[in-house]
Each structure stands twice: as structure tokens, then as C-alpha cells.
C-alpha positions as CSV (number, residue, x, y, z in Angstrom):
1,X,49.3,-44.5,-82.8
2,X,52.9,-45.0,-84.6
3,X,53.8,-48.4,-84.9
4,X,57.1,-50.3,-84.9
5,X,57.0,-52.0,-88.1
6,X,60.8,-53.1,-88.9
7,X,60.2,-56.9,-89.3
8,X,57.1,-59.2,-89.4
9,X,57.4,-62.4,-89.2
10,X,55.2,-65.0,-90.1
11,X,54.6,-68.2,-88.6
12,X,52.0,-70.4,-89.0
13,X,49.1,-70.8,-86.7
14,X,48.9,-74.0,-86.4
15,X,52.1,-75.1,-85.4
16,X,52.1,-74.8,-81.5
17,X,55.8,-75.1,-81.4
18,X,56.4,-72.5,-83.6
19,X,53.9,-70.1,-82.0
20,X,55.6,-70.5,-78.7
21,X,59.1,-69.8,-80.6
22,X,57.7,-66.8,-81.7
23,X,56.2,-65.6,-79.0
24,X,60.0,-65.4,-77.4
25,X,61.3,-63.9,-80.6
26,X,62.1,-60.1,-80.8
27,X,60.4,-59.3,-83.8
28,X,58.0,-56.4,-84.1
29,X,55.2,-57.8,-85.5
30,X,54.1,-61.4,-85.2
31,X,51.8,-62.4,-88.5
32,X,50.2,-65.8,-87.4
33,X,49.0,-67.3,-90.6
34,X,46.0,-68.6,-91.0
35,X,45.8,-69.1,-94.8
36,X,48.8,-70.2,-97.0
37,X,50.9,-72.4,-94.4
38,X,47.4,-73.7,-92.5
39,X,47.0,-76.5,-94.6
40,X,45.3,-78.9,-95.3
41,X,42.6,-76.6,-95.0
42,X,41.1,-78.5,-91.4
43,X,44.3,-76.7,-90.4
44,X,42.8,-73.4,-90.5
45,X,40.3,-74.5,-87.4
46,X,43.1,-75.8,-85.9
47,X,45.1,-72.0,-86.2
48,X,42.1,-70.4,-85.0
49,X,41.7,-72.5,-81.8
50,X,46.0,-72.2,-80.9
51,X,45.5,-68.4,-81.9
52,X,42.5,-68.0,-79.3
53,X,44.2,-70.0,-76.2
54,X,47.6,-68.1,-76.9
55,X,46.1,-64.5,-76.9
56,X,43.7,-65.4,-74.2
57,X,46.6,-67.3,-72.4
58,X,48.9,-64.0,-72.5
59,X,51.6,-65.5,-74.6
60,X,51.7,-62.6,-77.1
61,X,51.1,-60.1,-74.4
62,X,52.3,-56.8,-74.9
63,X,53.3,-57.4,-78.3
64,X,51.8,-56.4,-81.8
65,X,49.9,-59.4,-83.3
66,X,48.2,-59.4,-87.3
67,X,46.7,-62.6,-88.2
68,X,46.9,-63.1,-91.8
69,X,43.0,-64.0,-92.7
70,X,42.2,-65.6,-95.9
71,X,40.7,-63.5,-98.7
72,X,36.9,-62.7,-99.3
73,X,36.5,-65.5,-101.8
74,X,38.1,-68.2,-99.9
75,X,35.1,-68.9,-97.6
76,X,36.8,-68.6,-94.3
77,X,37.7,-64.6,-94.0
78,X,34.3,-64.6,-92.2
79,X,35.0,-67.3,-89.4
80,X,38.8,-66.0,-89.1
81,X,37.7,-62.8,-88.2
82,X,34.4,-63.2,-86.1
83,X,36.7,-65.7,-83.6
84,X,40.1,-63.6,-83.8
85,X,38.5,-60.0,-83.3
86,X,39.5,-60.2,-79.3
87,X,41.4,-58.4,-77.2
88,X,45.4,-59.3,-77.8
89,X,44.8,-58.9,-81.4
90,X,46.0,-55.9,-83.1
91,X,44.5,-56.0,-86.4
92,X,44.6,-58.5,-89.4
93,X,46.9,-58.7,-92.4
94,X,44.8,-58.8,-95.7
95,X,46.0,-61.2,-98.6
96,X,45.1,-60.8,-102.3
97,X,44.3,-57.1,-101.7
98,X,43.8,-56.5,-105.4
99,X,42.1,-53.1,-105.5
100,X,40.4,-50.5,-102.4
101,X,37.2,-51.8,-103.2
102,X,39.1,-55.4,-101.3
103,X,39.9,-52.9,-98.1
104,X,36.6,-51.4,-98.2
105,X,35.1,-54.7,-98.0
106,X,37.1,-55.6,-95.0
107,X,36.6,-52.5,-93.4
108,X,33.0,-52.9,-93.2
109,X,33.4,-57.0,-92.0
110,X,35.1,-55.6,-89.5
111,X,33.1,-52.7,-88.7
112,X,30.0,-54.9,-88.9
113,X,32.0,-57.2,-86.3
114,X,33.1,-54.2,-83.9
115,X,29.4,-53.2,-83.7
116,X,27.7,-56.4,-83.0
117,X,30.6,-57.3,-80.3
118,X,30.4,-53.7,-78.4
119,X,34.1,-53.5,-79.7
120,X,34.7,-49.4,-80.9
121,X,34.8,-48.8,-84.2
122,X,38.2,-48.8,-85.8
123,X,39.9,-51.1,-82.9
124,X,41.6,-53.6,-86.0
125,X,44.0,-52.4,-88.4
126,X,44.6,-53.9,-91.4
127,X,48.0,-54.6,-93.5
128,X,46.8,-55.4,-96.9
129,X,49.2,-57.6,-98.9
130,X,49.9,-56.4,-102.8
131,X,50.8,-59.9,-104.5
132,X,49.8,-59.2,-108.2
133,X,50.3,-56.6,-110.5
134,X,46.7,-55.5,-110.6
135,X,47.6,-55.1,-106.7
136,X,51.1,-53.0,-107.3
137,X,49.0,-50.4,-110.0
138,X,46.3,-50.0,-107.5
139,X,48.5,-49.7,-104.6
140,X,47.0,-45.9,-103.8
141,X,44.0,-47.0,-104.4
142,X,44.4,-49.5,-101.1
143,X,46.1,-47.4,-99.2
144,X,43.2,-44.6,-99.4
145,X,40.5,-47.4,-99.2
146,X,40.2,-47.7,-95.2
147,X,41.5,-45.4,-92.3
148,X,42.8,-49.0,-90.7
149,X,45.1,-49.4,-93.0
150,X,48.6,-48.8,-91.2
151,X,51.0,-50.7,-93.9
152,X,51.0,-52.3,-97.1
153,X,53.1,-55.2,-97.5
154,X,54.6,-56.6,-100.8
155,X,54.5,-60.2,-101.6
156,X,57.0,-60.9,-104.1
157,X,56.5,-64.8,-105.1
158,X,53.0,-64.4,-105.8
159,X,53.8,-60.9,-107.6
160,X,56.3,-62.6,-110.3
161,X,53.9,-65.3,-111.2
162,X,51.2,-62.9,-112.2
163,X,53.6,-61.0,-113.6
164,X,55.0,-64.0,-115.6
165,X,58.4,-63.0,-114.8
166,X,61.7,-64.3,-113.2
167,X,62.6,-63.8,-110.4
168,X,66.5,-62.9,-110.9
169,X,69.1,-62.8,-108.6
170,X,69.6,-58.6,-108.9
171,X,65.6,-58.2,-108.4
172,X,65.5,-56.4,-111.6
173,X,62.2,-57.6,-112.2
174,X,60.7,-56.6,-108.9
175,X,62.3,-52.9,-108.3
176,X,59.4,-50.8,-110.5
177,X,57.0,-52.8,-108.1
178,X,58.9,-52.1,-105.1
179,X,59.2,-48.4,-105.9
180,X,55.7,-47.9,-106.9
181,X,54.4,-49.7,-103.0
182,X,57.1,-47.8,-101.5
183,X,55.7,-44.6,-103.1
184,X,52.3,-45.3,-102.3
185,X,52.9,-46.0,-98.9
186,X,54.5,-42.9,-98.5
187,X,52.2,-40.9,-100.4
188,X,49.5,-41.8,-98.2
189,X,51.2,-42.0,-94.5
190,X,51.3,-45.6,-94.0
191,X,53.8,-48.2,-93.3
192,X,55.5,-49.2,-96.6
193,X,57.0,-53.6,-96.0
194,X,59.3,-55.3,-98.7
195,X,59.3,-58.2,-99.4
196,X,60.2,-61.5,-97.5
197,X,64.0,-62.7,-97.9
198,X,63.6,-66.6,-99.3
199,X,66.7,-67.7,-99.1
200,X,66.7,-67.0,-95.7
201,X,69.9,-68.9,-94.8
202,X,71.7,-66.2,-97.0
203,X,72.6,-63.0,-94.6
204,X,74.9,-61.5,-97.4
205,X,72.5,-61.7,-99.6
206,X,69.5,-60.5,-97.4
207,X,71.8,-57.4,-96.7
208,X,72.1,-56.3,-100.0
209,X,68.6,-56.3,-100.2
210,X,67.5,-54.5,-97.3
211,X,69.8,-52.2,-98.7
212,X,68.3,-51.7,-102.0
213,X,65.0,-51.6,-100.0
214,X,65.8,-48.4,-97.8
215,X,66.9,-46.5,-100.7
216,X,63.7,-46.7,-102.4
217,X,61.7,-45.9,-98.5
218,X,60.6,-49.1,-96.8
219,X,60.6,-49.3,-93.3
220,X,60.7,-53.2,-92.6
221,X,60.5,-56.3,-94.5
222,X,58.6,-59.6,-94.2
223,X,60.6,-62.3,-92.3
224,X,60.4,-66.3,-92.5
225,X,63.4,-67.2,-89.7
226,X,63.9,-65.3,-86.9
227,X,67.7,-65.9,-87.5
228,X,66.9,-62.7,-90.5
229,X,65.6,-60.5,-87.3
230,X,68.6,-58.9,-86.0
231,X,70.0,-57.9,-89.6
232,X,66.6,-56.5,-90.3
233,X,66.9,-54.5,-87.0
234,X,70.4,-53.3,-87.4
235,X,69.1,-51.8,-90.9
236,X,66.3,-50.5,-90.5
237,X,66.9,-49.1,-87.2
238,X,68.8,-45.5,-86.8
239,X,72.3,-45.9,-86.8
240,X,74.4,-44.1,-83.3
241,X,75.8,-41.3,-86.1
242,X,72.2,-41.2,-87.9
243,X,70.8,-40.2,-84.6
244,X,73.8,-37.8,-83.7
245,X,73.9,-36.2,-86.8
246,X,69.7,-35.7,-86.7
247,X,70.3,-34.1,-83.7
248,X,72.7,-31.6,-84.8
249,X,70.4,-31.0,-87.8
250,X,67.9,-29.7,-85.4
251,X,69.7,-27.8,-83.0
252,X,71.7,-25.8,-86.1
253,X,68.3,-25.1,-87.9
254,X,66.7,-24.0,-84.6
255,X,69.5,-21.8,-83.9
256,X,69.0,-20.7,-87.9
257,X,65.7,-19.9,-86.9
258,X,66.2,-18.1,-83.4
259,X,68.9,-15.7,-85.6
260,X,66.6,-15.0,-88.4
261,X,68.9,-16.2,-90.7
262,X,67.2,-17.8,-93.7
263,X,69.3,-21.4,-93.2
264,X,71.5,-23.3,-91.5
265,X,74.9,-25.4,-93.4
266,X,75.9,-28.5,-91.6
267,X,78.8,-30.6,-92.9
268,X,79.0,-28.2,-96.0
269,X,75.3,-29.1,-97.1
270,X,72.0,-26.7,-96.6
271,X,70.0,-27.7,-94.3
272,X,66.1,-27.1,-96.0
273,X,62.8,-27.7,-94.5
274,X,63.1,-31.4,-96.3
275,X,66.3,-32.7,-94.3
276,X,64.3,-31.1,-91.3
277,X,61.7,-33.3,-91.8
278,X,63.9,-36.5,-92.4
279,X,65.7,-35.8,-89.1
280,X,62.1,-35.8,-87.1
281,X,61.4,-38.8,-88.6
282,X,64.7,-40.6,-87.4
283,X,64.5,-39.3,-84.2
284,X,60.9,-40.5,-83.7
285,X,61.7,-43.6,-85.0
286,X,64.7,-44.1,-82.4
287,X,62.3,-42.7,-79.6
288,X,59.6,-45.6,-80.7
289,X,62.5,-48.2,-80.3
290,X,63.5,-46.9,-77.1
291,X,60.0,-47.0,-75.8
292,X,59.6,-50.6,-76.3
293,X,62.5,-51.6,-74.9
294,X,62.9,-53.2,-78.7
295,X,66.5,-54.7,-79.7
């Protein structure tokens, strides 16, 4: 199954008001958050409990919905996911993901899980979250660690302080961590997320980064306000000439083909098995919008 990844949005678990917001929003996937905004930590019951009556209720129905779980040394990954594996719940996003071994381990939690609840194997997917620089180096390794891993999803903040960086205005000292997720991703066939926008009031600014974040391959972005959604859409979604010219890519190659001429030239450029490939891609992308009914 191909998912619609362009924005995911947290919001946090606990906060009914919040989760009812959300649940109107158009994002594309909902992350309720059960570790880093469910505090004080009697707050994580709290998410669990909202989480269960809003799934079971049918107020996230037809939409795609990740918890974020706490990590394996916290001491509540096991009780987030033996309430929260239920029907309504698409998989789980993984925090501190700091090497496959991390994914292996949740894999087999939630294998263990599947089995002993007569779910099938394989029903949750998982989103791990790279937020140190152990995380970025080992970013293949995560992405090859589990067969439910769909996306991997940068976290910048967290990122920066291991890194003992700043984080500047230009994101110089995030790109080569961007790139290498980005590649990763790629390399490996999953999802690839940047990085939530935290000056989310800022649209000028959160365009220039989505910007920056195409061109090195992501697909979405992590997203605090829903006010960042439709920017995020507009970007990540294929533009009316994107789609045209995609199109046209594939009708001249298949006519290149048909001819037995060795390529086709549109708009003065070759058109290789590469640009072939990229135009697929965009047109399987719009199709995916269009099948949702997404805006």
C-alpha cells in the first residue's frame, strides 16, 4: 500500500480539544503523541484512554493515524502499544530510533502483540524518528531493520543538541543530515519526512524550507499548526504543469518506443529511462491525491 505522506501533524493525546481539531483538519497523517507533549507523565494514561474512545468512537475514521509511542527505555512503549494496537490505528511512529537493532526490537513487540491478539502479522507500520546523529549515520541501517517501516522522519531540535550545534537561520547545520535521511529513505523505498517548521507562524520562511527540502527528495514534513498544512500541500503536491508535462513525457517516450527510435526530445531535453521514472512517480502521486479526495 502507497501512502499519502505530505504532512503529519502532531498533536498531543491528551488534549481532547485538540484531538477533535485534528480530527477535522486535512492533514495526511495524524501523529497523536503520547510521549513528549503528554506530560506530566499521568498524562500518558490519560492519551491512551482519549486515543481508544476516539478510534473506537470513529472520529479518525477513514484517515491515517501513527501514535507516537515512547521509546524502549522509557517504561511505557509496552502499555502504549498493547492498548493502541486496535483497529483505526495505522501503525506507530518510533522516537529515539538510534540504530535497526531499535526497529528490530519494535518489530518483534509488535509482532509478539499481533500474534497474541489474532491481529496478522505486519498489520502496524512504523515511522521511526532519526533525532541524533548516531540516528542520521545509521539511517540505512533503520530503514532496512523492519519490512513496517514505511517513512523515516527527521527530528531536528533534538538532532542539533546531540549534535552540539546551532541551529541557524539558513539550516546550514542541518542540510548533510537532511541529505543523508533523504538518501536513505530513497535508497531503501520508504517515505523520506523533514523536519517540523518551529516558527510555525512564519509561512515565508516555512516556504523556503519546503523548498530546500524537495530538492534534496523529501516527500512531506512534520507539522505543529494546521495553519502550515495547506503550504505543505501546495508544495509537495504535483503542480497542474508538473502533471501536464509528465504526461507528455510518457506519451512521447511511448511513441519513441512504438517507432523503435532509441529516444524521445521534449522541450529540447532527452528524455532517458531516469525522467521516465520521475514522471510515473508524479503521476502516481497525483492519482493517490485524487483517490482520497485529499486537498
Amino acid at each position: 500500500m502507497k501512502y499519502l505522506m505530505r504532512s503529519l501533524m502532531f498533536v498531543p493525546g491528551h488534549n481532547e480539544r485538540l484531538m477533535q481539531s485534528a480530527a477535522r483538519s486535512t492533514a495526511d497523517v495524524l501523529l497523536l503523541d503520547i510521549e513528549d507533549s503528554a506530560q506530566p507523565a499521568q498524562n500518558k494514561q490519560v492519551a491512551r484512554d482519549l486515543i481508544k474512545k476516539m478510534v473506537g468512537d470513529g472520529a479518525f475514521a477513514g484517515r491515517v493515524v501513527f501514535p507516537r509511542v515512547n521509546d524502549r527505555e522509557s517504561g511505557h512503549l509496552l502499555r502504549d502499544i498493547h492498548q493502541l494496537t486496535l483497529p483505526g490505528i495505522t501503525g506507530f511512529m518510533y522516537p529515539k530510533s538510534q540504530k535497526g537493532e531499535d526497529v528490530y526490537f519494535f518489530d518483534k513487540l509488535l509482532e509478539t502483540i499481533e500474534y497474541e491478539k489474532g491481529i496478522p502479522t505486519g498489520t502496524y507500520k512504523i515511522i521511526p524518528l532519526i533525532e541524533t546523529t548516531g540516528a542520521v549515520l545509521n539511517a540505512q541501517d533503520i530503514c532496512q531493520a523492519s519490512k513496517r517501516v514505511v517513512a523515516i522522519a527527521f527530528g531536528c531540535e533534538d538532532f542539533v543538541s546531540d549534535l552540539g550545534g546551532i541551529h541557524d537561520a539558513e539550516g546550514k547545520s542541518i542540510f548533510s543530515a537532511r541529505a543523508l535521511i533523504a538518501m536513505a529513505a530513497k535508497a531503501n523505498g520508504v517515505i523520506p519526512i523533514d523536519t517540523v517548521h518551529i516558527h510555525v507562524h512564519d509561512l515565508v520562511d516555512l516556504e523556503k524550507n519546503i523548498t530546500l527540502a524537495k530538492e534534496l527528495g523529501f516527500e512531506g514534513m512534520l507539522v505543529l499548526n494546521p495553519k502550515e498544512i495547506p503550504l505543505v500541500h501546495q508544495y509537495y503536491s504535483p503542480s497542474a504543469e508538473e502533471i501536464a508535462d509528465a504526461k507528455e513525457m510518457l506519451r512521447l517516450f511511448e511513441e519513441a518506443q512504438k517507432e523503435g527510435k532509441g529516444v524521445a526530445i521534449m522541450k529540447n531535453k532527452f528524455i532517458g529511462p531516469p525522467m521516465v521514472i520521475a514522471a510515473n512517480k508524479t503521476l502516481k502521486k497525483h492519482e493517490l491525491i485524487q483517490q482520497r479526495g485529499a486537498k
